[in-house]
RODO-2510 file (C-alpha; in nm, 4 decimals, decimal comma):
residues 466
     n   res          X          Y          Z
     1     x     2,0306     0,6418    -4,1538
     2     x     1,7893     0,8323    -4,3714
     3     x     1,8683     0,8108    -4,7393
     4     x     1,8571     1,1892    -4,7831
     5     x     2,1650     1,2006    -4,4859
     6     x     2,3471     0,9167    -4,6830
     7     x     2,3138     1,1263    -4,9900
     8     x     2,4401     1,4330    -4,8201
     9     x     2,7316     1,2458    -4,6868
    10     x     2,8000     1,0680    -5,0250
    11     x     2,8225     1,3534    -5,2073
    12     x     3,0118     1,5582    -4,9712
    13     x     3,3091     1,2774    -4,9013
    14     x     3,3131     1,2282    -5,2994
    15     x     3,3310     1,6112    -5,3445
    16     x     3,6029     1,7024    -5,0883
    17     x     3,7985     1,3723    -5,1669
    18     x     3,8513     1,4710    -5,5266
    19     x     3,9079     1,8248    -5,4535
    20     x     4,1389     1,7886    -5,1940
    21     x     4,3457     1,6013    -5,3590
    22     x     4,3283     1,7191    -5,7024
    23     x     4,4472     2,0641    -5,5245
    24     x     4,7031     1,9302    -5,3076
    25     x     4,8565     1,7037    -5,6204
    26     x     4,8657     2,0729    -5,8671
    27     x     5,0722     2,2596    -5,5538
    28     x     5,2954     1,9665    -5,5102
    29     x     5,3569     1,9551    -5,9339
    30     x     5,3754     2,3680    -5,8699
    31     x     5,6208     2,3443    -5,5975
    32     x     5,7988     2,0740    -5,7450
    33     x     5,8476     2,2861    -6,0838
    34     x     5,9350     2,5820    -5,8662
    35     x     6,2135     2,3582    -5,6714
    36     x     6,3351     2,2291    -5,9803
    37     x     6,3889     2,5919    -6,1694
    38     x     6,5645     2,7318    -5,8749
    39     x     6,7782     2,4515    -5,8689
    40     x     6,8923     2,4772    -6,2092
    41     x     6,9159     2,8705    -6,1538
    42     x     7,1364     2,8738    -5,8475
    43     x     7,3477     2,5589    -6,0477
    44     x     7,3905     2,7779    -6,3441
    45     x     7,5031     3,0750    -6,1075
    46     x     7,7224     2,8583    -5,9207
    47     x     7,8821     2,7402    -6,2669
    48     x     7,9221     3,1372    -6,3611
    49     x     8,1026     3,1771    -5,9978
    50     x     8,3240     2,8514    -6,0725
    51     x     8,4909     3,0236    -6,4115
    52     x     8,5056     3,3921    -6,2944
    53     x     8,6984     3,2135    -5,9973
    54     x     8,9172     3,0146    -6,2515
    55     x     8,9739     3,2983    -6,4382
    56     x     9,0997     3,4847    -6,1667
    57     x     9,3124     3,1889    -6,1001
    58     x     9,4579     3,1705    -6,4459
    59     x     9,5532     3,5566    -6,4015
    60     x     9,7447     3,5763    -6,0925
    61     x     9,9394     3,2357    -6,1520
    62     x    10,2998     3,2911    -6,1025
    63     x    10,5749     3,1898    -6,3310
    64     x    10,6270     2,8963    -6,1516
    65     x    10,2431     2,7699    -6,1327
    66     x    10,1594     2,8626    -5,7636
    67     x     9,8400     3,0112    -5,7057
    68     x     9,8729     3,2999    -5,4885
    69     x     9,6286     3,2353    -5,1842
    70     x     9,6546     3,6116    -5,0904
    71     x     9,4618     3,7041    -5,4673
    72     x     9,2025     3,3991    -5,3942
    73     x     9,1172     3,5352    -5,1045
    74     x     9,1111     3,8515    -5,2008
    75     x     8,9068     3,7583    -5,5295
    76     x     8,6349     3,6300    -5,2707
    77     x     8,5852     3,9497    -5,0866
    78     x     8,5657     4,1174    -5,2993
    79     x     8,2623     3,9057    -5,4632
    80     x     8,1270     3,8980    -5,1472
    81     x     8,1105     4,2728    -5,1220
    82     x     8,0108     4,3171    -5,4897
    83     x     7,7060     4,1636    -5,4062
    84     x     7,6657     4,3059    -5,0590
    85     x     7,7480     4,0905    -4,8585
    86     x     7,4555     3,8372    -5,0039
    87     x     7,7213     3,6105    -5,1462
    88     x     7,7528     3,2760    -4,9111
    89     x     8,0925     3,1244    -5,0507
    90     x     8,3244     2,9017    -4,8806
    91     x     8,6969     2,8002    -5,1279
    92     x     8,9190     2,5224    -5,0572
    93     x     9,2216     2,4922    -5,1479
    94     x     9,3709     2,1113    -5,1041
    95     x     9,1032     2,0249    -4,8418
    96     x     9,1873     2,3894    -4,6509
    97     x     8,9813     2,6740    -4,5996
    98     x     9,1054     2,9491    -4,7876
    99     x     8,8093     3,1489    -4,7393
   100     x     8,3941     3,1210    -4,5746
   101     x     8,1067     3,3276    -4,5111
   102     x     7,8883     2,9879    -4,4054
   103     x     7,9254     2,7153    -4,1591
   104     x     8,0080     2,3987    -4,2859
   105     x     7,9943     2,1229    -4,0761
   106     x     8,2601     1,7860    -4,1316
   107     x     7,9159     1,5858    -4,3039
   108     x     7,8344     1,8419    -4,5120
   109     x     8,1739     1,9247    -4,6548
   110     x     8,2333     1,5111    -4,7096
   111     x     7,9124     1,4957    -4,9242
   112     x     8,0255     1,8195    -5,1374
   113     x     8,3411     1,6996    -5,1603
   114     x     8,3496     1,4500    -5,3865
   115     x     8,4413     1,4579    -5,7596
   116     x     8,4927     1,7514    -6,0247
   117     x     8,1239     1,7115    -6,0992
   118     x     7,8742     1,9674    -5,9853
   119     x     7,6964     1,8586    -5,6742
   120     x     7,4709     2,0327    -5,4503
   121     x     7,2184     1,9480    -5,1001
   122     x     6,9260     2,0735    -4,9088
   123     x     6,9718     2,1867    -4,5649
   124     x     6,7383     2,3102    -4,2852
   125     x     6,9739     2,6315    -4,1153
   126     x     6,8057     2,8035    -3,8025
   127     x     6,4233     2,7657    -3,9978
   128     x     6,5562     2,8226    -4,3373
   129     x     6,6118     2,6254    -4,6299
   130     x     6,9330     2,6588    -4,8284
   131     x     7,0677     2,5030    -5,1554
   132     x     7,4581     2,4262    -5,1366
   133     x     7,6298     2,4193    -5,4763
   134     x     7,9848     2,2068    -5,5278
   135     x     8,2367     2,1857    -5,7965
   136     x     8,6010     2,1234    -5,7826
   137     x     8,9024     2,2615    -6,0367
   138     x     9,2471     2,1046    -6,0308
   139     x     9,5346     2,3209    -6,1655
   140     x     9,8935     2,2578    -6,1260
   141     x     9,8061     2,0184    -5,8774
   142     x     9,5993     2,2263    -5,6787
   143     x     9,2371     2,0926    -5,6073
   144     x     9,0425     2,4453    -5,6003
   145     x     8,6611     2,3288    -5,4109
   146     x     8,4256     2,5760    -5,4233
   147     x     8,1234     2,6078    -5,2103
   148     x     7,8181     2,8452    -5,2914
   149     x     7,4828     2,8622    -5,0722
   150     x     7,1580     2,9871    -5,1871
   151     x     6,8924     3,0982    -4,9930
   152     x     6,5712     2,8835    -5,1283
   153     x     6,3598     2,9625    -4,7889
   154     x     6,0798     3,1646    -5,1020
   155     x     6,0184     2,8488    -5,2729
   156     x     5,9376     2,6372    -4,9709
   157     x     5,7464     2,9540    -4,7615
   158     x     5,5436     2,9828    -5,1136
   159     x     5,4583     2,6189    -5,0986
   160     x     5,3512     2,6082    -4,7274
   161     x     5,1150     2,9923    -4,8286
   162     x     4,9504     2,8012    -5,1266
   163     x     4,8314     2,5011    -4,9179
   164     x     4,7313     2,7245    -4,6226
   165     x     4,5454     2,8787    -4,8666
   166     x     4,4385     2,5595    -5,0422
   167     x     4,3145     2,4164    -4,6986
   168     x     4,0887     2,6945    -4,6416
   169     x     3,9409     2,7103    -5,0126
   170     x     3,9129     2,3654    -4,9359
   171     x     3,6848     2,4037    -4,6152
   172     x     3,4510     2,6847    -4,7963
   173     x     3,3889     2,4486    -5,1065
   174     x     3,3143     2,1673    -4,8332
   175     x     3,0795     2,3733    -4,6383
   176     x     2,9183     2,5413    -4,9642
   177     x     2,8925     2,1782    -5,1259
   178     x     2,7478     2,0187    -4,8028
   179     x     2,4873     2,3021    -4,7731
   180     x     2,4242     2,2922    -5,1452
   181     x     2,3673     1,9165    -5,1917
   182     x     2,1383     1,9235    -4,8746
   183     x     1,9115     2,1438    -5,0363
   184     x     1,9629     1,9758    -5,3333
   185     x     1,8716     1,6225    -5,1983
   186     x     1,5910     1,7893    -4,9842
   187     x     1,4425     1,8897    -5,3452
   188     x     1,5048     1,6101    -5,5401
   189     x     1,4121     1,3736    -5,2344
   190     x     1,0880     1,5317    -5,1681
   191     x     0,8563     1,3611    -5,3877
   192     x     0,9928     1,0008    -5,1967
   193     x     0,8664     1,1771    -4,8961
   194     x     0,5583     1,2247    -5,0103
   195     x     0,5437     0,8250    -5,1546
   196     x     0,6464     0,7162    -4,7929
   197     x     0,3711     0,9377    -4,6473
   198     x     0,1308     0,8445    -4,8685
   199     x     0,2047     0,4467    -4,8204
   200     x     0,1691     0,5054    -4,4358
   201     x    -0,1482     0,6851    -4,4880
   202     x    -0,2616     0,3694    -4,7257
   203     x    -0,1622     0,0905    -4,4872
   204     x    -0,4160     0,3108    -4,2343
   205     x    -0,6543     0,2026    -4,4963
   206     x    -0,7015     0,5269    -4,6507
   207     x    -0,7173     0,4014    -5,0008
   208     x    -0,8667     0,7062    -5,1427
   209     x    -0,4816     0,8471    -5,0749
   210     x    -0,2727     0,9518    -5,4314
   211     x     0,0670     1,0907    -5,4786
   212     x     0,0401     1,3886    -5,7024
   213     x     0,3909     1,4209    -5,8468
   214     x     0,3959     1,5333    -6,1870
   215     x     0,7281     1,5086    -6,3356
   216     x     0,8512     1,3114    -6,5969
   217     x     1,1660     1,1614    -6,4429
   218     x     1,1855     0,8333    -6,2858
   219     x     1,0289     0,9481    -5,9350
   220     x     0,7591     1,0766    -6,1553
   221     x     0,7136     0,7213    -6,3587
   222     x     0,7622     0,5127    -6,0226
   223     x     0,4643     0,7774    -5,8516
   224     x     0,2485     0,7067    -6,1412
   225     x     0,2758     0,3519    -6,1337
   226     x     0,2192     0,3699    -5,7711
   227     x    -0,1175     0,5200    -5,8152
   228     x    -0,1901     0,2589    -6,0836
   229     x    -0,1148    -0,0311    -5,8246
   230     x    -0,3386     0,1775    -5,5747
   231     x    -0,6441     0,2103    -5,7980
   232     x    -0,5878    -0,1432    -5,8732
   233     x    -0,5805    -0,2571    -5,5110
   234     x    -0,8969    -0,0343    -5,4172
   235     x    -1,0598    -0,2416    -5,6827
   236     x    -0,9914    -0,5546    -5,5700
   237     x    -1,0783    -0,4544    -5,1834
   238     x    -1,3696    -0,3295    -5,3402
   239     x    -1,4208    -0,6628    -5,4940
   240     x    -1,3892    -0,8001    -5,2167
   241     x    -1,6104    -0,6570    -4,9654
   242     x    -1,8943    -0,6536    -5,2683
   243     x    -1,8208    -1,0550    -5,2234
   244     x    -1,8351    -1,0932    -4,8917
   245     x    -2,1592    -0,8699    -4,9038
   246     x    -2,3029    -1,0332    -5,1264
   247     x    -2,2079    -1,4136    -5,0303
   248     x    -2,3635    -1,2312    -4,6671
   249     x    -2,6355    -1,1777    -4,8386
   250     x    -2,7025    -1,4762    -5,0384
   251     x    -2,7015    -1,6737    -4,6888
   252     x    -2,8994    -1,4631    -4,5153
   253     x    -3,1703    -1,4607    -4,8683
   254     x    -3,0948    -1,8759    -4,8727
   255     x    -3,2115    -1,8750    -4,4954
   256     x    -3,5185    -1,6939    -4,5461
   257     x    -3,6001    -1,8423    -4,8506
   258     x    -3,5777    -2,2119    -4,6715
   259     x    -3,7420    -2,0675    -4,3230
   260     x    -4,0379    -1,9441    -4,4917
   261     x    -4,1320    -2,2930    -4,6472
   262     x    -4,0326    -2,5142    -4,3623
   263     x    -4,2261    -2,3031    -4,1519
   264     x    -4,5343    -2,3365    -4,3554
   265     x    -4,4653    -2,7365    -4,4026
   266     x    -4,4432    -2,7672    -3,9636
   267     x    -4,7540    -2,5572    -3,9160
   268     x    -4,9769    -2,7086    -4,2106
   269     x    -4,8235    -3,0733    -4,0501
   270     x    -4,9702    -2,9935    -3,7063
   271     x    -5,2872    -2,9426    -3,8488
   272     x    -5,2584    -3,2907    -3,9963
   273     x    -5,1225    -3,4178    -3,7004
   274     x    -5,3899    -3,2917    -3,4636
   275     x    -5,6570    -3,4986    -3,6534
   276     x    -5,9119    -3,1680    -3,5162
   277     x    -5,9950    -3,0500    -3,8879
   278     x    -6,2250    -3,2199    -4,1405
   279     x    -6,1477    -3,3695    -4,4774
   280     x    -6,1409    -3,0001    -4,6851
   281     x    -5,9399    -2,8344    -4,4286
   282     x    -5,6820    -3,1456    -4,4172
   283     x    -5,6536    -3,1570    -4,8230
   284     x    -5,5908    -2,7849    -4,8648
   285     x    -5,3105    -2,8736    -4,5685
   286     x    -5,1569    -3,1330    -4,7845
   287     x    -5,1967    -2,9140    -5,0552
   288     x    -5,0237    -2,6035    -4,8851
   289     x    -4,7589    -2,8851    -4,7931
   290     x    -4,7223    -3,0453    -5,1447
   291     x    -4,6468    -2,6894    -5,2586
   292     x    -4,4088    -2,5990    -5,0359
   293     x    -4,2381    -2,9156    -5,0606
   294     x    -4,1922    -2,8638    -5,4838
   295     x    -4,1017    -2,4712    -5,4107
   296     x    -3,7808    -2,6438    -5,2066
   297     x    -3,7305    -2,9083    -5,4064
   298     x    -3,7225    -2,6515    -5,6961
   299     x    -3,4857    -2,4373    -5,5284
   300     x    -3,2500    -2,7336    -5,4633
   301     x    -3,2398    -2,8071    -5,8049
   302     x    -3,1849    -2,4122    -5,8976
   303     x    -2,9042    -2,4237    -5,6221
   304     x    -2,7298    -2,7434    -5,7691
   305     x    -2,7398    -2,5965    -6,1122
   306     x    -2,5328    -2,3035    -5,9821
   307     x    -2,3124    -2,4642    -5,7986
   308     x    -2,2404    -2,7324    -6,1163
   309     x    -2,1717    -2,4051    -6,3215
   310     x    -1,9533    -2,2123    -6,1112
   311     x    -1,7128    -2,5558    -6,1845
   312     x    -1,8107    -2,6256    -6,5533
   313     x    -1,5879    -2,6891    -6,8214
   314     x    -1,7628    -2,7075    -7,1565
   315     x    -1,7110    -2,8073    -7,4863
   316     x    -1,8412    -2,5945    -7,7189
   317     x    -1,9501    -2,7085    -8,0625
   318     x    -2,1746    -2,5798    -8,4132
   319     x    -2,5362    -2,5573    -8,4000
   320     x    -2,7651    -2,4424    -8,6188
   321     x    -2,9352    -2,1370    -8,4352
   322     x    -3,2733    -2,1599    -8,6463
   323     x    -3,3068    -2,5478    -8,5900
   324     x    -3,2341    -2,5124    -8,2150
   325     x    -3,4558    -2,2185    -8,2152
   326     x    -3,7544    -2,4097    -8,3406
   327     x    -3,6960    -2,7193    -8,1161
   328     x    -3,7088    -2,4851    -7,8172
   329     x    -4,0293    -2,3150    -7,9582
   330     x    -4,1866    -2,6727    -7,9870
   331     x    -4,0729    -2,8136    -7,6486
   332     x    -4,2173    -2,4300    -7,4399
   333     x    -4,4990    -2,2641    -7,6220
   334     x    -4,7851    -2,4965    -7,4962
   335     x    -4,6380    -2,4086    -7,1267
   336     x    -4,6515    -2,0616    -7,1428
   337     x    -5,0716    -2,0704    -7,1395
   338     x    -5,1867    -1,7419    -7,2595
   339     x    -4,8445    -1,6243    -7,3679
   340     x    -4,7692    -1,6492    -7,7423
   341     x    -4,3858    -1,6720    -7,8086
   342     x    -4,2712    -1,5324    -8,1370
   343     x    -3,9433    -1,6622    -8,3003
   344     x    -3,7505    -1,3666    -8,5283
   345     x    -3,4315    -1,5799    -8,5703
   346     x    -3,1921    -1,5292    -8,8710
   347     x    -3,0011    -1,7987    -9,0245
   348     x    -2,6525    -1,9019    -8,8767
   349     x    -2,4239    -2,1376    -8,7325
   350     x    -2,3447    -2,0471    -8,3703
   351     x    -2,0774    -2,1881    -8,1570
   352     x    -2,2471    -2,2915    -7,8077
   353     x    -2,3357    -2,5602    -7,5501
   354     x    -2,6750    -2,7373    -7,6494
   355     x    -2,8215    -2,8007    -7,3430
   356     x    -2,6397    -2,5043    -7,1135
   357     x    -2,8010    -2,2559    -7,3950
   358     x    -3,1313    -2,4442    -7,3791
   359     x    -3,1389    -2,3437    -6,9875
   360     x    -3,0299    -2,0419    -7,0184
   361     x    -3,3099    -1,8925    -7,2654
   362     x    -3,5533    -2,1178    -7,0989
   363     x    -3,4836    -1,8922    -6,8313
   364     x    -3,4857    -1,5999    -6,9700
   365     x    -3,8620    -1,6955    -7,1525
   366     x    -3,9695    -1,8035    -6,7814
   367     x    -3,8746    -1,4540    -6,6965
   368     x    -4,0071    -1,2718    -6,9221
   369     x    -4,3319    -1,4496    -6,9475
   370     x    -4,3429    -1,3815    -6,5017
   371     x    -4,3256    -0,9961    -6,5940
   372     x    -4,6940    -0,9933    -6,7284
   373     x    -4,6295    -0,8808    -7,0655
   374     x    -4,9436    -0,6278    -7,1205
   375     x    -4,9395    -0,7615    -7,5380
   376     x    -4,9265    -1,1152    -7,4212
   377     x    -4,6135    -1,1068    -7,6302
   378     x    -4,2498    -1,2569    -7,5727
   379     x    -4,0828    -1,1822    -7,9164
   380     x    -3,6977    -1,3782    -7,9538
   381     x    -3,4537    -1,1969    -8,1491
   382     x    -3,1501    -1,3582    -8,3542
   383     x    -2,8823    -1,1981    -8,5273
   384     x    -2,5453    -1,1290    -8,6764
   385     x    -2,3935    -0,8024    -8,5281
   386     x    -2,0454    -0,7827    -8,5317
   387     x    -1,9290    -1,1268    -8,6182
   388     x    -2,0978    -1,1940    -8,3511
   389     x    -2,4591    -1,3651    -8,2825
   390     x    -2,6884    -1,1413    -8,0369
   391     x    -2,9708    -1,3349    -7,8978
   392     x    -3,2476    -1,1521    -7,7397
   393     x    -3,5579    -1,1598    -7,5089
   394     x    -3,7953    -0,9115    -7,5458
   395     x    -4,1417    -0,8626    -7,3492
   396     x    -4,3092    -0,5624    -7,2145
   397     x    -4,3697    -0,6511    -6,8579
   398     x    -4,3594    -0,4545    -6,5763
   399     x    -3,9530    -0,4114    -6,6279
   400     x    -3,7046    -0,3258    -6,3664
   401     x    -3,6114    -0,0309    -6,2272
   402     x    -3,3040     0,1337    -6,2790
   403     x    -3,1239     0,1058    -5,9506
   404     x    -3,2305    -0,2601    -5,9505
   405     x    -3,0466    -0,3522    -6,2771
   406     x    -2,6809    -0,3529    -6,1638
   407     x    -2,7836    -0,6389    -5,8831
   408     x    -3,0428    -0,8594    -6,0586
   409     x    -2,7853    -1,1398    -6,1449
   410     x    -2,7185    -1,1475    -5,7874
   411     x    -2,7674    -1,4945    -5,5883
   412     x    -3,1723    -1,4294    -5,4110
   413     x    -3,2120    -1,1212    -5,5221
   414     x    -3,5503    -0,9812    -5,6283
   415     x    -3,6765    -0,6542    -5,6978
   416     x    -4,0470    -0,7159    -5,5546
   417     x    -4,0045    -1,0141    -5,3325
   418     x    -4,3992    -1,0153    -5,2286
   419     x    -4,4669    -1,0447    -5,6388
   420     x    -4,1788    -1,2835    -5,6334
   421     x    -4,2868    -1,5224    -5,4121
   422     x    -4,6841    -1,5493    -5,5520
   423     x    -4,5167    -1,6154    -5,8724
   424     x    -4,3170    -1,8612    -5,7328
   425     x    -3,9331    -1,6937    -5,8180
   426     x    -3,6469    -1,7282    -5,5991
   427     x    -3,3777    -1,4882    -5,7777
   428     x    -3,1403    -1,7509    -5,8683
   429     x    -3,2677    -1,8191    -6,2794
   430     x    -3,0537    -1,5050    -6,3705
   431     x    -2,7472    -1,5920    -6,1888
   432     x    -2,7713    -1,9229    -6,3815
   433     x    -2,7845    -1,7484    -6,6917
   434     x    -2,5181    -1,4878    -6,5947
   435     x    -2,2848    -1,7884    -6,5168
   436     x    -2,3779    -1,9832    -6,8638
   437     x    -2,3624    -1,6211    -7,0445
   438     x    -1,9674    -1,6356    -6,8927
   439     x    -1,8701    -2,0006    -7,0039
   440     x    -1,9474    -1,8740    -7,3386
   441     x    -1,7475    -1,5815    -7,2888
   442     x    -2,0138    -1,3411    -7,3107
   443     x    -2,2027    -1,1683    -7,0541
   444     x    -2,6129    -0,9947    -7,0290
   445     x    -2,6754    -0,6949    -7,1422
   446     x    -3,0005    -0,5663    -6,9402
   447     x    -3,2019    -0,2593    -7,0479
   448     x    -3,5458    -0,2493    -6,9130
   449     x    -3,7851     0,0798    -6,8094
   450     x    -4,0577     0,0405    -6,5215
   451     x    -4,4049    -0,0292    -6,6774
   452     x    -4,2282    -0,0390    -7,0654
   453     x    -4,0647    -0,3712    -7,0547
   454     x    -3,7540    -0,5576    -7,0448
   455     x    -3,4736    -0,6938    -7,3296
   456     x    -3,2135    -0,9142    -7,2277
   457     x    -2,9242    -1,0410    -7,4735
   458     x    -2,6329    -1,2377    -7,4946
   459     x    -2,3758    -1,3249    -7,7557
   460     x    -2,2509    -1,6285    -7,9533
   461     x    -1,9535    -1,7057    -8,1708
   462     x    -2,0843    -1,7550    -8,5051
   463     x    -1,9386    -2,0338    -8,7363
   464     x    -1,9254    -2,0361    -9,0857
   465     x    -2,2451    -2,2046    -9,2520
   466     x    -2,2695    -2,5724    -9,3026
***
């Protein structure tokens, strides 16, 4: 059952419950009032009828205390016809009729008959309700039972009109309060709708999908956090296929890079191998092989680096920036040939791994110094910038373009891979320094301009001086 239908229903049964019988419960208390009013009415009028019949008693008593049954009866006609004929009376005198206008029947006349209190019944006559009305007077030793009837037919017929008219107010506010609340839920349901179709249109894998609901009720909160859980799912999909590209790509770079040298190392071995070629042509051979053999072994070592750091848990401890700085200048300058490396390092304690940091800018330098500065020039750059300590590496090389720079830290990748390869690059030094830039919870920052250079930074936690 749809939850709009269960609303409907909900409503609707709650609705016609309460009204039906809140109204049924206010006719019975009306009717009940009603009953109880003409009751004491007709009591009080029988009560009027007992003493104007005892008075008429006490008049035409003879001298020796009999009551004249002739008067009596006349005294009841003559009420009867007073009122026209509207008067229902029956009078008893010592258990005999003296005088009726009503049938009693033998039950009826035992249950009035009983005491000098007042005493009165309902009774169902021929489709009409009555009200009979008992009280007894002894005089002389005469038990005088009178018996009035009252026509109550207009309190009952008023009862049965109010809830025939109850029933059908009853059925219009039903009918109006189904047709009401269905719009009603339609409305308020609608934006739940639109969630459901959305999700359906989402597990399609139509991600781009959002529910615009913008009110600020729950429905409104619960489609806004929706959208929130959306955009966070695209992300990660995203994510994901930008992995699995990627690690696609890194094995299909990792193959070429290891076909190209095997393939060179099996053809320069034939020529070995075929003992056809004199001594030059053999050397270069072992040369070209020698080569080729260091480029792998190289690459295995890059590869094993990587793999070490995507594991690594280090402890990070102080170092003096300008010491390690110089060390580093001492232990790379004579390799960089024409290159001159200048150091503009300011003072500072710097939290960091020794020997991860050493790799990382040794990197970087080998980088830089592969871009063919046109000055000859890689200038290092230390300082303080917002307690924190920015290292950078600045040459102006050939530089990188701009659609290039979001994917440089990728596994293999190289912007010119013919350039790449005479220089003897794979594409994996600024992964490595990626990863290390991460384990110190920082992370490159890469701005570079075709034919103007490169700088690449990273920061450090700095430490209070030692």
């Amino acid at each position: 059952m749809k939850f709009t239908l269960k609303i409907i229903i909900s409503v609707v049964a709650i609705i016609s419950i309460i009204f039906s019988i809140s109204g049924i419960i206010m006719i019975k208390s009306n009717f009940k009032h009603s009953l109880e009013k003409t009751i004491s009415q007709n009591i009080e009028a029988h009560t009027l009828e007992r003493y104007g019949m005892e008075n008429n008693i006490d008049t035409n008593i003879n001298k020796k205390g009999e009551i004249s049954k002739e008067q009596l009866s006349i005294y009841a006609r003559s009420l009867v016809y007073y009122l026209e004929n509207n008067k229902r009376i029956s009078i008893y005198i010592n258990d005999e009729k003296l005088y009726s206008n009503i049938e009693i029947d033998e039950d009826t006349f035992k249950n009035l008959n009983n005491g000098k209190e007042i005493k009165y019944i309902l009774k169902d006559i021929k489709n009409y309700k009555y009200m009979l009305v008992s009280s007894s007077i002894e005089i002389n030793n005469y038990k005088i039972l009178l018996i009035s009837r009252y026509d109550i037919t207009d309190v009952f017929t008023e009862r049965d009109r109010q809830l025939n008219y109850f029933y059908k107010i009853d059925i219009a506010v039903i009918l109006v309060s189904a047709i009401s609340i269905c719009i009603l839920s339609l409305f308020l349901t609608k934006p739940i709708i639109k969630l459901n179709e959305t999700s359906k249109k989402i597990t399609q894998g139509l991600y781009k999908e959002r529910i615009d609901i913008k009110s600020k009720d729950e429905i409104g909160e619960l489609a806004k956090s929706f959208n929130i859980m959306i955009d966070n799912i695209e992300d990660k999909i995203n994510e994901l296929e930008l992995s699995v590209k990627q690690r696609e790509e890194f094995i299909t770079n990792f193959t070429h890079e290891l076909k190209n040298p095997m393939t060179s190392i099996i053809g320069y071995a034939d020529i070995l191998k075929s003992g056809k070629y004199d001594n030059d042509v053999n050397l270069r051979a072992a040369n070209y092989i020698f080569n080729e053999a260091k480029r792998l072994e190289t690459l295995a070592h890059k590869l094993m680096d990587l793999m070490e750091l995507s594991n690594e848990h280090i402890t990070l401890e102080s170092l003096d920036i300008v010491w390690f700085m110089n060390n580093l200048y001492k232990d790379i300058n004579d390799t960089l040939g024409e290159i001159k490396l200048e150091l503009n390092i300011e003072k500072a304690y710097v939290v960091a791994d020794k020997v991860l940091l050493e790799s990382c800018l040794r990197n970087l330098i080998d980088n830089s110094k592969k871009a063919n500065p046109k000055d000859k020039i890689i200038r290092v750059v230390g300082k303080v910038e917002n307690n924190k300590y920015k290292i950078s590496i600045i040459d102006k090389g050939c530089g990188i373009p701009e659609e290039d720079l979001p994917r440089i830290t990728e596994s293999f990748y190289m912007v010119d891979k013919v350039r790449a390869k005479t220089n003897g690059r794979s594409g994996i030094g600024l992964s490595i320094c990626e990863k290390i830039a991460k384990l110190h919870n920082s992370k490159l920052e890469i701005t570079s301009k075709v034919d103007e250079g490169t700088s690449i930074s990273l920061y450090l936690e700095v430490e209070n001086e030692k």
